[in-house]
NUBAVO-545691 format. One record per residue: residue number from 1; x, y, z of N, C-alpha, C in turn; residue in three letters. Coordinates in steps of 0.1 Angstrom, whole numbers, plus 5000, padded with zeros to 4 digits. Each point is the difference from the previous one (the first is absolute). Example, Ala and Ser with C-alpha at 12.3 -4.5 7.8 and 13.67 -1.06 7.14 Angstrom:
! residues 2
+-------+------+------+------+------+------+------+------+------+------+------+
! vexlo !   nx !   ny !   nz !  cax !  cay !  caz !   cx !   cy !   cz ! miza !
+-------+------+------+------+------+------+------+------+------+------+------+
!     1 ! 5132 ! 4943 ! 5078 ! 4991 ! 5012 ! 5000 ! 5009 ! 5012 ! 5000 !  ala !
!     2 ! 4996 ! 5011 ! 4993 ! 5009 ! 5011 ! 5000 ! 4992 ! 5011 ! 5008 !  ser !
+-------+------+------+------+------+------+------+------+------+------+------+
END
This chain:
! residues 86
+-------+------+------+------+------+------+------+------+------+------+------+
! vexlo !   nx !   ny !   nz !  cax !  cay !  caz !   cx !   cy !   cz ! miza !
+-------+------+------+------+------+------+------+------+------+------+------+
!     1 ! 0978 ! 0678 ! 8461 ! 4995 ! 5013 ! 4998 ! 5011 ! 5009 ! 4996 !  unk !
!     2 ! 4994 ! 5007 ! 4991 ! 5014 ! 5011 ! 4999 ! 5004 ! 5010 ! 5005 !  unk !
!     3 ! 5009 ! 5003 ! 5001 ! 5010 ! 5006 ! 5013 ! 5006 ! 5016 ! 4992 !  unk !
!     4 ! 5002 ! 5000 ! 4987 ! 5003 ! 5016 ! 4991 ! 4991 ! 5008 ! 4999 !  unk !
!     5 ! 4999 ! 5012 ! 4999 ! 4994 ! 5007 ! 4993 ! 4995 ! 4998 ! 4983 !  unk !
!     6 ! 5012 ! 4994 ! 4996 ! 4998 ! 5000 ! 4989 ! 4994 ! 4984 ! 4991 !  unk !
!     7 ! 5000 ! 4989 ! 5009 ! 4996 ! 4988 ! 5002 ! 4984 ! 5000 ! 5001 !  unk !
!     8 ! 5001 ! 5010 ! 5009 ! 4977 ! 5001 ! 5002 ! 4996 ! 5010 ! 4989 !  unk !
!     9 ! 5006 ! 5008 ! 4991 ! 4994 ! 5006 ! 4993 ! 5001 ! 4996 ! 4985 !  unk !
!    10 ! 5012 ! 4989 ! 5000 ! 4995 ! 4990 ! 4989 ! 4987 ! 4989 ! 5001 !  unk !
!    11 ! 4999 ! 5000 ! 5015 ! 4989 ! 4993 ! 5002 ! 4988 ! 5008 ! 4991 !  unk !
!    12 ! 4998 ! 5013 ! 5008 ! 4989 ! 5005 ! 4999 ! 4995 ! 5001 ! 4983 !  unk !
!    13 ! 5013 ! 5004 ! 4994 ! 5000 ! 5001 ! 4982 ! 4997 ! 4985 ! 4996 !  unk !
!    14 ! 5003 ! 4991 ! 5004 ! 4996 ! 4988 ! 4995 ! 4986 ! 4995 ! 4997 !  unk !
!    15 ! 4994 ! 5004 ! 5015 ! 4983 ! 4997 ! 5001 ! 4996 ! 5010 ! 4992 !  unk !
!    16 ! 5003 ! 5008 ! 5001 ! 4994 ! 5010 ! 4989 ! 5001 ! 4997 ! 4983 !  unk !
!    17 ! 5009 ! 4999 ! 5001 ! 5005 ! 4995 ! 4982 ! 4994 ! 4982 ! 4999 !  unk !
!    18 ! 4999 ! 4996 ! 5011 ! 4991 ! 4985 ! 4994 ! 4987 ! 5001 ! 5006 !  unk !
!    19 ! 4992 ! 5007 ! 5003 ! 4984 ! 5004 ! 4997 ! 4999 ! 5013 ! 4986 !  unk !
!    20 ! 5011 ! 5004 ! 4999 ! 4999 ! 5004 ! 4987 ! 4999 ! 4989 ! 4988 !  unk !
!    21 ! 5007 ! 4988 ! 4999 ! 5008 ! 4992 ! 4989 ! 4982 ! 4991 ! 5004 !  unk !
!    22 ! 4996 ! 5000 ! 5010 ! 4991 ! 4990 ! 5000 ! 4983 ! 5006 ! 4992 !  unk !
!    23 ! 4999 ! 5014 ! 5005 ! 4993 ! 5007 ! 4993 ! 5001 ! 4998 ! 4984 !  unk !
!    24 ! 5011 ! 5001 ! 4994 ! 5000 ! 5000 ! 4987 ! 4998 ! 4987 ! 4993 !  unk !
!    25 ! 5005 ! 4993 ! 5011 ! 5002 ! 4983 ! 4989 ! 4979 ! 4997 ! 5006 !  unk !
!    26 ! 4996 ! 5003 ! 5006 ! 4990 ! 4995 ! 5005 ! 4992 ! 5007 ! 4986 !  unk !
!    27 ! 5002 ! 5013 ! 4999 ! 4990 ! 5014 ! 4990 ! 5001 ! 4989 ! 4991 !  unk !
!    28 ! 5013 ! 4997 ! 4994 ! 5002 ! 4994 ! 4986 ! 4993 ! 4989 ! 4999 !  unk !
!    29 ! 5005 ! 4988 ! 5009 ! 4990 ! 4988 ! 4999 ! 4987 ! 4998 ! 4997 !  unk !
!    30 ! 4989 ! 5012 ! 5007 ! 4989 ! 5006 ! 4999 ! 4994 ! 5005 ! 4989 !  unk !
!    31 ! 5013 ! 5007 ! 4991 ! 4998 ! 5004 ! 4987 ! 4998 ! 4989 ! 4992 !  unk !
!    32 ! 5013 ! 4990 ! 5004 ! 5004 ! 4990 ! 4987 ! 4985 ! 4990 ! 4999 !  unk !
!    33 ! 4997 ! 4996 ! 5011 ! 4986 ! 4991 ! 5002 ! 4987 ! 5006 ! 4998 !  unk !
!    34 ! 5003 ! 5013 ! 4998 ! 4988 ! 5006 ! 4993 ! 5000 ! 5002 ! 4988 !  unk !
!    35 ! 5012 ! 5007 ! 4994 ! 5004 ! 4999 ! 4985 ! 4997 ! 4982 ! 4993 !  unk !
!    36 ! 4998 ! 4992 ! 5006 ! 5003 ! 4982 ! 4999 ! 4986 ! 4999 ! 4992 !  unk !
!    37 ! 4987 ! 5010 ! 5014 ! 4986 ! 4994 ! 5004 ! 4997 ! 5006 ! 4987 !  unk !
!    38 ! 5002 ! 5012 ! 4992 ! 4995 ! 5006 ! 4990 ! 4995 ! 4994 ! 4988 !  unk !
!    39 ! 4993 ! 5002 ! 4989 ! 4991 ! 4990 ! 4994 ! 5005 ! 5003 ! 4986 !  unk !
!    40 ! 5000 ! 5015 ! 4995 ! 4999 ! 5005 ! 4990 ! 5016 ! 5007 ! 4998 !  unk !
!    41 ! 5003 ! 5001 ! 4986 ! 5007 ! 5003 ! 4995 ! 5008 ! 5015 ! 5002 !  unk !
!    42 ! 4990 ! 5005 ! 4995 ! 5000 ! 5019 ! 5004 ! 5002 ! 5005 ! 5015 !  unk !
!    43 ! 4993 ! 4993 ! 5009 ! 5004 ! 5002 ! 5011 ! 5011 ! 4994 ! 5006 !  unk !
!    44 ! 5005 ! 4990 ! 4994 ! 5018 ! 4994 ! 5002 ! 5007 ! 5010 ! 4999 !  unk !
!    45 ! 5001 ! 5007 ! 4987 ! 5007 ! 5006 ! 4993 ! 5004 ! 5013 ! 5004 !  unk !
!    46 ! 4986 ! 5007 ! 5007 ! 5002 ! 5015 ! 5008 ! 5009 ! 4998 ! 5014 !  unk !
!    47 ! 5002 ! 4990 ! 5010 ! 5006 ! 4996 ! 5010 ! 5010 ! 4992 ! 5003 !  unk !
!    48 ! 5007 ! 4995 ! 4984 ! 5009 ! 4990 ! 4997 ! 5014 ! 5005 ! 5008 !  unk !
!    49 ! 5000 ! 5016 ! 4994 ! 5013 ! 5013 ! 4999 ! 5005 ! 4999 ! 5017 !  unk !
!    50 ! 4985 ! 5006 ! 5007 ! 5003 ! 5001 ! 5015 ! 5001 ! 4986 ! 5010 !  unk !
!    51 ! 4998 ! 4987 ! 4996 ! 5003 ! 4986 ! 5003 ! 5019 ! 4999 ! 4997 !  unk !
!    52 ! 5006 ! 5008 ! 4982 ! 5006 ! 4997 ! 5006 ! 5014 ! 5010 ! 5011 !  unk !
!    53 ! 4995 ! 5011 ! 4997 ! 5006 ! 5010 ! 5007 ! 5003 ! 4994 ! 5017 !  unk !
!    54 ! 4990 ! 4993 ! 5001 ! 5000 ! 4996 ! 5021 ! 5004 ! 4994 ! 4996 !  unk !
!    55 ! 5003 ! 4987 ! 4989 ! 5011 ! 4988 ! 5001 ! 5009 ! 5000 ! 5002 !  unk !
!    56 ! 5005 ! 5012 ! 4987 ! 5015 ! 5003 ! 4999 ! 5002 ! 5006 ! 5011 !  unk !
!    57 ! 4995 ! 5012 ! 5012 ! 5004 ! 5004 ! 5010 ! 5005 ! 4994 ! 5016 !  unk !
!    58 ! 4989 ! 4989 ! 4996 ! 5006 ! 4990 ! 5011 ! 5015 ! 4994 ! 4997 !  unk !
!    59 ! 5001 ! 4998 ! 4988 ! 5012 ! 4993 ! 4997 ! 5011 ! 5006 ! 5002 !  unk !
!    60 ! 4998 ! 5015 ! 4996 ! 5012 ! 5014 ! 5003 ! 5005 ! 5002 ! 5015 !  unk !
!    61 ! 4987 ! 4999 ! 5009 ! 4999 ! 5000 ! 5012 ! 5014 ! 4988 ! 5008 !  unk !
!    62 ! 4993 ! 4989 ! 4991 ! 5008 ! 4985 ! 5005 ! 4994 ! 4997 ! 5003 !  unk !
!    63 ! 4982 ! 4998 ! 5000 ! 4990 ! 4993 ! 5009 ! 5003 ! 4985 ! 4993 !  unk !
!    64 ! 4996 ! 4999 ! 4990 ! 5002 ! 4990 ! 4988 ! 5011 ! 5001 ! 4990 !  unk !
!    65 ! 5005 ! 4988 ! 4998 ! 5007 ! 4998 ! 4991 ! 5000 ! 5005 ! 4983 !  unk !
!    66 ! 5007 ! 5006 ! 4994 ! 4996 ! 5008 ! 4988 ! 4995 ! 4986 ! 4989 !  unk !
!    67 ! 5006 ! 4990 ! 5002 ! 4994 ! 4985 ! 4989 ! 4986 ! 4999 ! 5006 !  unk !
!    68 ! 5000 ! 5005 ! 5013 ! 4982 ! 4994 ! 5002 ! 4993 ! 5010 ! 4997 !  unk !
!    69 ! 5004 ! 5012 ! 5000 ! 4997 ! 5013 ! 4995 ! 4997 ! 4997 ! 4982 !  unk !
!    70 ! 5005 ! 4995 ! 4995 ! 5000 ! 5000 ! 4986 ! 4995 ! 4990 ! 4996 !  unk !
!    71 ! 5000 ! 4988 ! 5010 ! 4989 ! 4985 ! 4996 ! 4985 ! 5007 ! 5005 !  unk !
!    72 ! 5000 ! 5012 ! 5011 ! 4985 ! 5005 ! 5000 ! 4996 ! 5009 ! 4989 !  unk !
!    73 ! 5005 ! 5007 ! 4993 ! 4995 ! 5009 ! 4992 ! 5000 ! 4989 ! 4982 !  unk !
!    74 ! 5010 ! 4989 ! 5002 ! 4995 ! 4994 ! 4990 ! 4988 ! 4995 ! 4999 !  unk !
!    75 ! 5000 ! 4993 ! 5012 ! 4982 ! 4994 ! 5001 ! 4990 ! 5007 ! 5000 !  unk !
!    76 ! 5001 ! 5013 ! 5003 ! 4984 ! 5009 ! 4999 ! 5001 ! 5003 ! 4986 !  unk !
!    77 ! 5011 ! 5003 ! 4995 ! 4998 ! 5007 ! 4987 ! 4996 ! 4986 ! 4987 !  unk !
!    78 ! 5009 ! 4987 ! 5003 ! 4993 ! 4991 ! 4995 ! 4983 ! 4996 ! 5001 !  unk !
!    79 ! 4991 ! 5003 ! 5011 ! 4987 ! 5001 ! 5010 ! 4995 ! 5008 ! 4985 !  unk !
!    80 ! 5008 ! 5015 ! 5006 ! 4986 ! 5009 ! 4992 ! 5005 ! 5000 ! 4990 !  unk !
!    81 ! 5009 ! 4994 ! 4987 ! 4998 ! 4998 ! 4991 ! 4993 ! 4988 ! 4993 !  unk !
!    82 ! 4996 ! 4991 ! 5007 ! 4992 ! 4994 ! 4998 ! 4983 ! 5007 ! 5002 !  unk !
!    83 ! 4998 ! 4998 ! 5011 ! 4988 ! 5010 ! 5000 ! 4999 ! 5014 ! 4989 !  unk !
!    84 ! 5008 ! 5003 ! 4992 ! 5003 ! 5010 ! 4984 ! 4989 ! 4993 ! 4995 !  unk !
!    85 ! 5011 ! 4986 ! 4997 ! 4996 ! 4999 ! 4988 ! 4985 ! 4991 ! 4997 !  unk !
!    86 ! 4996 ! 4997 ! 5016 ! 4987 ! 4997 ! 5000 ! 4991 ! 5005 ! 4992 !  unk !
+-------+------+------+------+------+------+------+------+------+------+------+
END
């Protein structure tokens, strides 16, 4: 247990800042597998922007790695451009 002042209030910032990090990576996931489920083109295309704004932010954060950050926004953008050109 920790014994500083300053020891238990990194505690406290930590749980805090990882139900934050989990909130976001969870939001995004949520996004990404819905943006996946989508059928049509037009509607790829309006929600493409903010899929990848949470990507990139997780990555900024450190949640994820910026190459998996960038292998995910390849893959949706390769998705809905396919669904385009349907």
């Amino acid at each position: 247990m920790a014994h500083h002042k300053s020891a238990k209030k990194r505690i406290r910032q930590t749980a805090k800042r990882r139900l934050a990090n989990r909130y976001y990576a969870k939001t995004t996931r949520n996004f990404i597998r819905d943006l996946r489920a989508m059928k049509t083109g037009p509607e790829v295309e309006t929600v493409l922007p903010k899929a990848f704004q949470l990507v990139d932010k997780l990555a900024k954060r450190g949640y994820i790695h910026k190459n998996k950050a960038s292998n995910l926004k390849s893959k949706l953008a390769a998705r809905a451009n396919s669904l385009k050109a349907k």
